[in-house]
C-alpha positions as CSV (number, residue, x, y, z in Angstrom):
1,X,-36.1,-157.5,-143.7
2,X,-38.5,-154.6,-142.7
3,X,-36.7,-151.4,-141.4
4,X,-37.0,-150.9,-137.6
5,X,-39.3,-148.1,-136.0
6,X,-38.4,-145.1,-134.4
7,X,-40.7,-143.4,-132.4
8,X,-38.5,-140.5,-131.1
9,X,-37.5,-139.5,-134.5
10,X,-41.5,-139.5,-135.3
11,X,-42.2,-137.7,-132.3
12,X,-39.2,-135.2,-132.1
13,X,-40.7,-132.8,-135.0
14,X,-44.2,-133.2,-133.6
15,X,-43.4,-132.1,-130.3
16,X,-41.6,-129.2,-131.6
17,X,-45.4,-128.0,-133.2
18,X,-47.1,-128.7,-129.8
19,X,-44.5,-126.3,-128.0
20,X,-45.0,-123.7,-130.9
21,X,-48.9,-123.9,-130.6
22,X,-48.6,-123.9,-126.7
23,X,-46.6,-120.7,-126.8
24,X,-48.9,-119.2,-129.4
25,X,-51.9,-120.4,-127.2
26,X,-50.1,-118.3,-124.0
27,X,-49.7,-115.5,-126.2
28,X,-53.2,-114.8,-127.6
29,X,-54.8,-115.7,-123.7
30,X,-52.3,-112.7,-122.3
31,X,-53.9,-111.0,-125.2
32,X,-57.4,-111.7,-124.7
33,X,-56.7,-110.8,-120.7
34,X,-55.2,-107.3,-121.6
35,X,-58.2,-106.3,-123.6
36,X,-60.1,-107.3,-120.7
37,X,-58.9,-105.3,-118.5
38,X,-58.9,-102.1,-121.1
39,X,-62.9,-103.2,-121.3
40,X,-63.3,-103.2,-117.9
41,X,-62.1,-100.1,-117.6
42,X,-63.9,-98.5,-120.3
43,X,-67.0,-99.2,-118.2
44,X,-68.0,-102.5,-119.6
45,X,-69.6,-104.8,-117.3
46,X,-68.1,-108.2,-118.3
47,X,-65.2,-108.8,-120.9
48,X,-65.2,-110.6,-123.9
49,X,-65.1,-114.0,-122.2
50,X,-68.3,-114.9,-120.0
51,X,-67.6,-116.4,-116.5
52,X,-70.4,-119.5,-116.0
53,X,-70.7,-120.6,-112.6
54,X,-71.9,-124.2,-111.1
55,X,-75.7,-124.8,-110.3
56,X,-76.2,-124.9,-107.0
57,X,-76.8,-128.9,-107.6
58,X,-74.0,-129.4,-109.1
59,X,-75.4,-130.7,-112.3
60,X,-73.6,-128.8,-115.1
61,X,-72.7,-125.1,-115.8
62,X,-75.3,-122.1,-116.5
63,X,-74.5,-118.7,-117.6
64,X,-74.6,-115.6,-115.0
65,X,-77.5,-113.6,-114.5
66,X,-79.8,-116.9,-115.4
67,X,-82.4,-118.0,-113.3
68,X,-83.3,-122.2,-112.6
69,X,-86.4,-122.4,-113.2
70,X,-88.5,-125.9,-111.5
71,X,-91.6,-127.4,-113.0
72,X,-94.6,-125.6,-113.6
73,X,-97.5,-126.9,-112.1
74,X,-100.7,-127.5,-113.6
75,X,-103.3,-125.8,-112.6
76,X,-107.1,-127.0,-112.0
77,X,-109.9,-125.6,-113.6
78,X,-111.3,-124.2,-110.2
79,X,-108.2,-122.9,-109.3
80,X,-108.4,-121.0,-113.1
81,X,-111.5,-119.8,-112.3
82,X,-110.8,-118.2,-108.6
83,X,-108.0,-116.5,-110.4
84,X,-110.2,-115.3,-113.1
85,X,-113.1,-113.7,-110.0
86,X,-110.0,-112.0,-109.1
87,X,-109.3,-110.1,-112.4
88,X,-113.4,-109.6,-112.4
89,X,-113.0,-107.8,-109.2
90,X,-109.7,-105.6,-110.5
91,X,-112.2,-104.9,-113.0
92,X,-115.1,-103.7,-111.1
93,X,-112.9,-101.7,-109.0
94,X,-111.5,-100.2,-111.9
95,X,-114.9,-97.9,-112.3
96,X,-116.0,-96.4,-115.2
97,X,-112.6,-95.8,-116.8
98,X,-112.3,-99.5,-117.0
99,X,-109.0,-101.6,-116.7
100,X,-106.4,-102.2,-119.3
101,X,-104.9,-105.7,-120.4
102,X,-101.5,-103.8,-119.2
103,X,-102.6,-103.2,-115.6
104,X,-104.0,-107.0,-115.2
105,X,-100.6,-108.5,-116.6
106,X,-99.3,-106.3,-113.8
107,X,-100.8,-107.9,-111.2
108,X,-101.8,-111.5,-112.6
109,X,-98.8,-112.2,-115.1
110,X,-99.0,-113.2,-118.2
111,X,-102.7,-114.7,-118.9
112,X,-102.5,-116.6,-122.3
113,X,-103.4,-116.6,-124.8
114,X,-104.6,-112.8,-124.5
115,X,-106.2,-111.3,-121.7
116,X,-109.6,-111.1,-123.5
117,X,-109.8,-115.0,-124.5
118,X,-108.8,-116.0,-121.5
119,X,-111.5,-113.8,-120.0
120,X,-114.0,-115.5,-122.2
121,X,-112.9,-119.1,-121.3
122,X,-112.6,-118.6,-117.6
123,X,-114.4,-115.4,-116.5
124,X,-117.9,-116.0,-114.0
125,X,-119.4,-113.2,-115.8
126,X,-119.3,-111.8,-119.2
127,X,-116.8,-108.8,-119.5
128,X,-117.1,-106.1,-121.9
129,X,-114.4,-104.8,-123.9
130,X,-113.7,-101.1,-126.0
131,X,-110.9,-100.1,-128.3
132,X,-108.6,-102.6,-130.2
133,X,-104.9,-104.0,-129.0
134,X,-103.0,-102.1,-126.5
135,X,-105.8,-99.4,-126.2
136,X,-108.3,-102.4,-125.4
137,X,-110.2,-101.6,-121.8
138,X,-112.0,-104.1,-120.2
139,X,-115.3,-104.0,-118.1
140,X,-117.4,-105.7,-115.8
């Protein structure tokens, strides 16, 4: 005849370890909110544990201080080349000195893949360029 199963006397040592790890957990989390606050005090903006927040849509959790970005949108090749007249005319008004990629990306953003190529695949005239990388000045 097969012996009969206990459960409690399974379960009585387990639950003992689960209490043990719960009090352990308790302890290390007052820990963890004690150094915290001696953080916080030191002049640190955030403590050790990151707070997320909700998305406005309610779709998951993002870290503080992120922006949601939408979709891009794609723009046309006209709309490319308006934009392009633009930076022409930043150039002109630039005058002799010229204008640097610096002071384009300051009003236009980012124009990949550098200023200059993107220049030479949009531009309505040709623009001239002096000096190599960040020294680069463009003309028109």
């Amino acid at each position: 005849m097969p012996r009969p199963f206990n459960l409690k006397s399974i379960l009585k040592p387990v639950q003992k370890i689960v209490r043990r790890l719960k009090d352990r957990r308790d302890y290390l989390m007052a820990e963890v909110d004690e150094i915290d606050t001696h953080l916080t005090a030191l002049g640190s903006k955030r403590g050790r544990r990151a707070k997320a927040r909700v998305k406005g849509d309610g779709s998951g959790i993002e870290p503080t201080g992120t922006k949601r970005k939408g979709k891009r949108t794609r723009r046309s090749r006209e709309e490319l080349v308006q934009t392009a007249g633009e930076v022409v005319e930043l150039i002109k008004g630039a005058g002799k000195e010229g204008a640097t990629a610096k002071q384009i990306k300051a009003k236009f953003g980012n124009l990949l893949p550098s200023v200059n190529a993107w220049l030479k695949l949009y531009s309505p005239v040709k623009v001239k360029t002096t000096g190599a990388k960040s020294k680069m000045r463009y003309f028109a």
